[in-house]
C-alpha positions, 0 to 999 in steps of 0.5 A: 504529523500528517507527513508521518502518516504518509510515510508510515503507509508508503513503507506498507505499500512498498512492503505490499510490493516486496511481498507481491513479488514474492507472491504470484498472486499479483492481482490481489496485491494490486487489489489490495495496492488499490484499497491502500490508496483509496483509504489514504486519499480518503483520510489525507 
């Protein structure tokens, strides 16, 4: 179950990625990147 969380929110921090490098508003992707990995070391 956990391996599946993990999976799902890699897939939305390479979707960030995608989306940030579409966008050049790199810093509030790396702000939000950030966030991300926070909530996931918190709650893993």
């Amino acid at each position: 179950m956990i391996e599946r969380i993990e999976f799902n929110l890699k897939i939305v921090e390479y979707g960030f990625w995608i989306f940030c490098g579409l966008n050049e508003s790199s810093l509030v992707c790396l702000f939000l990147v950030d966030l991300i990995h926070q909530f996931v070391s918190y709650y893993l």
